[in-house]
C-alpha positions in Angstrom: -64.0 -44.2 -32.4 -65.2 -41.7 -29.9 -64.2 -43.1 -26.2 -67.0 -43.0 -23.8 -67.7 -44.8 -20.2 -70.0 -47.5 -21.5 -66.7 -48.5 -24.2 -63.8 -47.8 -22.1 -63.8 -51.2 -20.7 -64.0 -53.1 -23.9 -61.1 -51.1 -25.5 -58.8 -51.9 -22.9 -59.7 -55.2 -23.1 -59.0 -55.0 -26.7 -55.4 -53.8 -26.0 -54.3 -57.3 -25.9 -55.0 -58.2 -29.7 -54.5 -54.5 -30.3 -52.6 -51.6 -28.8 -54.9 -49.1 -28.3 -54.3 -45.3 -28.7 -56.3 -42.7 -26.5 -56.5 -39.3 -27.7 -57.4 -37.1 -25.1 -59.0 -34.0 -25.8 -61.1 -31.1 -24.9 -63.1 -28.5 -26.9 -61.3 -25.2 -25.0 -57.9 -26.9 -26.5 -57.4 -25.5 -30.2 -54.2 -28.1 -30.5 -56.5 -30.8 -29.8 -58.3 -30.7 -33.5 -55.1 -30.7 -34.7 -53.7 -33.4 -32.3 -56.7 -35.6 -33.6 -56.4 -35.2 -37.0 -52.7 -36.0 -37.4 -53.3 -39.3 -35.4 -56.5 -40.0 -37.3 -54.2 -39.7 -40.6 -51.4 -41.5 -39.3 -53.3 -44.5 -37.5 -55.5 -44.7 -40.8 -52.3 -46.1 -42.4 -51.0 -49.0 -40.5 -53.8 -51.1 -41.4 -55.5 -52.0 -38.0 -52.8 -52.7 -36.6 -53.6 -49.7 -34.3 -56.9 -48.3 -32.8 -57.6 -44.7 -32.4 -60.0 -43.7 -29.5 -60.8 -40.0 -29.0 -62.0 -39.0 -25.5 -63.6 -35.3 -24.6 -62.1 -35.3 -21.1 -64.9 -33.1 -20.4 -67.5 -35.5 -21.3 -65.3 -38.4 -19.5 -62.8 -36.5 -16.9 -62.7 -39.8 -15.2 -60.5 -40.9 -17.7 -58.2 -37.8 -17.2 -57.9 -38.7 -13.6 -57.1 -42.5 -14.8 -54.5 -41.3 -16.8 -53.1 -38.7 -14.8 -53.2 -36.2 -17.4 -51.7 -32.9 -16.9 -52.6 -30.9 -19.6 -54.4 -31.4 -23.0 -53.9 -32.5 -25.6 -52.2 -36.0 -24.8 -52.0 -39.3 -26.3 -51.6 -42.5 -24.7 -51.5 -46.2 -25.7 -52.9 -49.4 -23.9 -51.1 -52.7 -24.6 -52.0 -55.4 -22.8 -54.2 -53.3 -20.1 -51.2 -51.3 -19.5 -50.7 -47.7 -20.2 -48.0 -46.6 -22.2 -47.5 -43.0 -22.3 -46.8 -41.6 -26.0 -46.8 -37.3 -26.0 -48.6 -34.3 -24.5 -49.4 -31.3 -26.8 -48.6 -30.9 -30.8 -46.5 -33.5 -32.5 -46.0 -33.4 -36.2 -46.5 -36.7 -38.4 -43.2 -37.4 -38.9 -42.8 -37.4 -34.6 -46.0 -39.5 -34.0 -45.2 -42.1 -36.6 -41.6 -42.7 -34.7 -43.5 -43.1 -31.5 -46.2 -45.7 -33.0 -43.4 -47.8 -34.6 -41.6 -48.2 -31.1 -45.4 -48.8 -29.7 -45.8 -51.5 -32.0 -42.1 -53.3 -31.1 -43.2 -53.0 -27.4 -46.5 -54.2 -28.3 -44.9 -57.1 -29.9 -42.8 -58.3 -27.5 -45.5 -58.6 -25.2 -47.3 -60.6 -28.1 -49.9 -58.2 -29.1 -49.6 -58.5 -32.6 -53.3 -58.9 -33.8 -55.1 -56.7 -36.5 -58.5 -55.3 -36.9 -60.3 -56.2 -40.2 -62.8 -53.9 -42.0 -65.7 -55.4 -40.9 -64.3 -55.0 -37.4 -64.0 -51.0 -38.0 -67.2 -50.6 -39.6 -69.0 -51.8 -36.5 -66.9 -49.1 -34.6 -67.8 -46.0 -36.7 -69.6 -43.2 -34.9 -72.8 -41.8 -35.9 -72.4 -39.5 -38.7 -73.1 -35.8 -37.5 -75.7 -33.7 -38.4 -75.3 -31.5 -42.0 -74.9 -28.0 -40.4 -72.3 -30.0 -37.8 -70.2 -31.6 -40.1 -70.4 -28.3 -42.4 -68.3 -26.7 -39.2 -66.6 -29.8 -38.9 -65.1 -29.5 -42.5 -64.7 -25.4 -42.0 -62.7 -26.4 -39.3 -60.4 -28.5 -40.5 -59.7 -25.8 -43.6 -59.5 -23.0 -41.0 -62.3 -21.5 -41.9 -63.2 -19.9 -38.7 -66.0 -17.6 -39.7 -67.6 -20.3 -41.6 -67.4 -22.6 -39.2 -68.8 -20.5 -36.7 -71.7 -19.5 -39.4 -72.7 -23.4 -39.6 -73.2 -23.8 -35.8 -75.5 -19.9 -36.0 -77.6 -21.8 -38.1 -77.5 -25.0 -36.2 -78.8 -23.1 -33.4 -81.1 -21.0 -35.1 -83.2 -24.4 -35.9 -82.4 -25.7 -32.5 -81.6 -23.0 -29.6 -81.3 -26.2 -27.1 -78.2 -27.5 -29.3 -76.0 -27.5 -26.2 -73.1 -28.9 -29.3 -73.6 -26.6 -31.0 -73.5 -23.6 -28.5 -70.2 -25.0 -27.2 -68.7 -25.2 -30.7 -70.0 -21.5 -31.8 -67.5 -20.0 -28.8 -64.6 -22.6 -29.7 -64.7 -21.6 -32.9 -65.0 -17.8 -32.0 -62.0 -18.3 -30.0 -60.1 -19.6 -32.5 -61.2 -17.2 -35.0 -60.2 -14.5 -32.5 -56.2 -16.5 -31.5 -56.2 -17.5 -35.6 -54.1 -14.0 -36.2 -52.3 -13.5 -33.2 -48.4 -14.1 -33.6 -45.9 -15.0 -30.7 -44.9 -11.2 -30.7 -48.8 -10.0 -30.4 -48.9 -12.3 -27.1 -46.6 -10.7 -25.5 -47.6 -7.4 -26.2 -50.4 -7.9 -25.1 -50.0 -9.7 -22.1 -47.8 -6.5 -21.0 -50.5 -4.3 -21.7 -53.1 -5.8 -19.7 -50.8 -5.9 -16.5 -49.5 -2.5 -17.1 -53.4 -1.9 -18.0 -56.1 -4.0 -15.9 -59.4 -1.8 -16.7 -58.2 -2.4 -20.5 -61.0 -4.3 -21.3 -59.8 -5.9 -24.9 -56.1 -6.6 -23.1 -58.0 -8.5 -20.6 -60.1 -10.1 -23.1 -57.0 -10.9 -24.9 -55.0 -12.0 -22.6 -58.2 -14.6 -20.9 -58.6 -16.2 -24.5 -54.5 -17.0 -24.6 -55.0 -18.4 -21.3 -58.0 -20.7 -21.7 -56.0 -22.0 -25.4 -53.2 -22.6 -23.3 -54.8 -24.3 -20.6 -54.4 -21.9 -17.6 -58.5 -22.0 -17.1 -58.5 -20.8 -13.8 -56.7 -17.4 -14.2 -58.7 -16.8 -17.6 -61.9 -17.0 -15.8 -60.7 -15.3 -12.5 -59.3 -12.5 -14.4 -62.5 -11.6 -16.3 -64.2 -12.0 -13.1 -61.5 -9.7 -11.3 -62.7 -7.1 -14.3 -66.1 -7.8 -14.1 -65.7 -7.0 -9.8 -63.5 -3.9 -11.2 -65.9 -2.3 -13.4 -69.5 -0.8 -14.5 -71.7 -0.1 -17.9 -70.9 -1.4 -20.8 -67.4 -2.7 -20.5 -68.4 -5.0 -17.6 -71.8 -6.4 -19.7 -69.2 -6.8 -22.4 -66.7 -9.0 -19.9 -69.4 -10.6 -18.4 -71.1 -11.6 -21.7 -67.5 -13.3 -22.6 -67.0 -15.0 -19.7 -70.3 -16.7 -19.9 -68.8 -17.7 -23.8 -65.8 -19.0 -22.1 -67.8 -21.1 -19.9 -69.2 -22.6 -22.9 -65.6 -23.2 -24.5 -64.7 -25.1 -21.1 -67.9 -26.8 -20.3 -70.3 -26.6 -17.6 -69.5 -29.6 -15.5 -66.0 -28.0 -15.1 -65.2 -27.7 -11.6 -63.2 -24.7 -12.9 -66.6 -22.9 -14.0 -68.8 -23.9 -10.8 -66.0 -22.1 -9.0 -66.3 -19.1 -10.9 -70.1 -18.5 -12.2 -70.2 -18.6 -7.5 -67.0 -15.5 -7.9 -69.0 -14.2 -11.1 -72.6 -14.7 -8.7 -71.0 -12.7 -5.9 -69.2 -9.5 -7.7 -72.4 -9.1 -9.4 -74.5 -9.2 -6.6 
C-alpha cells in the first residue's frame, strides 16, 4: 500500500500483529523502481505474514526525517512500534529474503506473529492508475524507456495540468538517457566535463549521474554554474534541463527552492 500521513499512524500501530516494511522511495532514484519491485515480489510470498508500505519521501519527507534516512532507496521494518533497520540501496532477492526471515525471528520473539487475510489486503489496495499511467507503469517495469515516456506524452497531451505525469515524463527521460551508460562511460565522462566545463553534453551528463546517484545539490548547482557560464543556445538548452530535473526531484524539494533562487539570479 502506498504510505501517506493520514495512514502512517495506523501501520505502525499494525506493527504489533504485523511487522511492517517501509519502502522508501523517490521518483529522481532509478534503484528505487527496482527496490520496490523486488520487495513487492518477495513480500507477496510469505502470505501476510509481512506488509509492504511504499513511501515517496517527496510526497511524505517527514517520514525521511523519522527514519533518519540518508540516502534512497532504503527499507525499513516496524515491529512492535519500533524501527528495525533492513538495507539502503539495491539488494537482490536472494539478500532481501535472508533479511525478512531474520525480521520475522525478531518479530517473533517479541510475539508479533499475526497474519493478514485476504479480505484484510483487499481493503488496503490503492486506486488503480489511470490507462496511459499504468501503460508507463508496465513500460517501465520492461525497460521500455521510450515507451514509457510516450505514455506519459499522451497523458499530458489530454491533461497539460498532470503534474504525475510531467514528473514521470523527465524520470523516465532520465533513465532512458543513464539506460546505456556503462561504469567505464561514467568515468569518462565525468573527466571530460572537469577537464571541459563549457562542454555542454559532459555537464549534462555528468548532472543526470549525479541526481541518479543522489548528489542533488551539485547536479543542480552545476547546470546552474553553466547556465551563469554561458549564452545562446547552449545556455537555453541547460536551462531547459534543469527546469526537467527539477521535475525529476520535485518542487517542494528544499534542494530546488535553493536553486530555481541561484537559477533566478544568473539569469537576471
Amino acid at each position: 500500500m502506498n504510505v501517506t500521513e493520514a495512514n502512517f499512524q495506523q501501520l505502525v500501530e499494525l506493527s504489533a500483529q504485523v511487522p511492517v516494511v517501509f519502502a522508501l522511495w523517490a521518483s529522481y532514484s532509478p534503484e528505487s523502481a527496482r527496490m520496490l519491485e523486488t520487495l513487492d515480489r518477495v513480500v507477496a510470498g510469505y502470505g501476510g505474514r509481512l506488509v509492504l508500505g511504499a513511501a515517496d519521501i517527496e510526497a511524505f519527507p517527514q517520514l525521511a526525517q523519522a527514519f533518519q534516512v540518508q540516502a534512497v532507496p532504503t527499507a525499513v521494518a516496524v515491529v512492535k512500534g519500533q524501527p528495525v533497520p533492513l538495507f539502503q540501496g539495491g539488494a537482490d532477492e536472494q539478500q532481501v529474503r535472508g533479511l525478512f526471515d531474520e525480521l520475522l525471528k525478531v518479530a517473533a520473539a517479541n510475539g508479533v506473529t499475526g497474519s493478514l487475510g485476504g479480505g484484510a489486503a483487499a481493503e488496503q489496495e490503492p486506486a488503480p492508475l489511470p490507462p496511459l499511467h499504468q501503460a508507463a507503469f508496465d513500460a517501465i517495469e520492461a525497460g521500455d524507456y521510450p515507451a514509457a515516456a510516450e505514455a506519459y506524452r499522451r497523458a499530458l497531451k489530454e491533461m497539460p495540468s498532470d503534474h504525475e505525469a510531467k514528473a514521470g515524463l523527465a524520470q523516465v527521460e532520465l533513465m532512458g538517457r543513464l539506460q546505456p551508460m556503462s561504469a567505464q562511460d561514467s568515468e569518462a565522462l565525468r573527466s571530460l566535463a572537469a577537464n571541459e566545463p563549457d562542454n555542454l553534453e559532459a555537464q549534462l551528463g555528468v548532472a543526470d549521474l549525479d541526481i541518479a546517484g543522489g548528489h542533488v545539490e551539485d547536479a543542480l548547482n552545476r547546470l546552474v554554474a553553466f547556465i551563469g557560464r554561458n549564452f545562446g543556445p547552449e545556455r537555453e538548452t541547460a536551462r531547459v534541463r534543469l527546469l526537467e530535473l527539477f521535475d525529476v526531484v520535485g518542487a517542494a524539494d528544499e534542494r530546488v527552492a535553493k536553486a530555481r533562487q541561484a537559477l533566478a539570479r544568473v539569469l537576471f
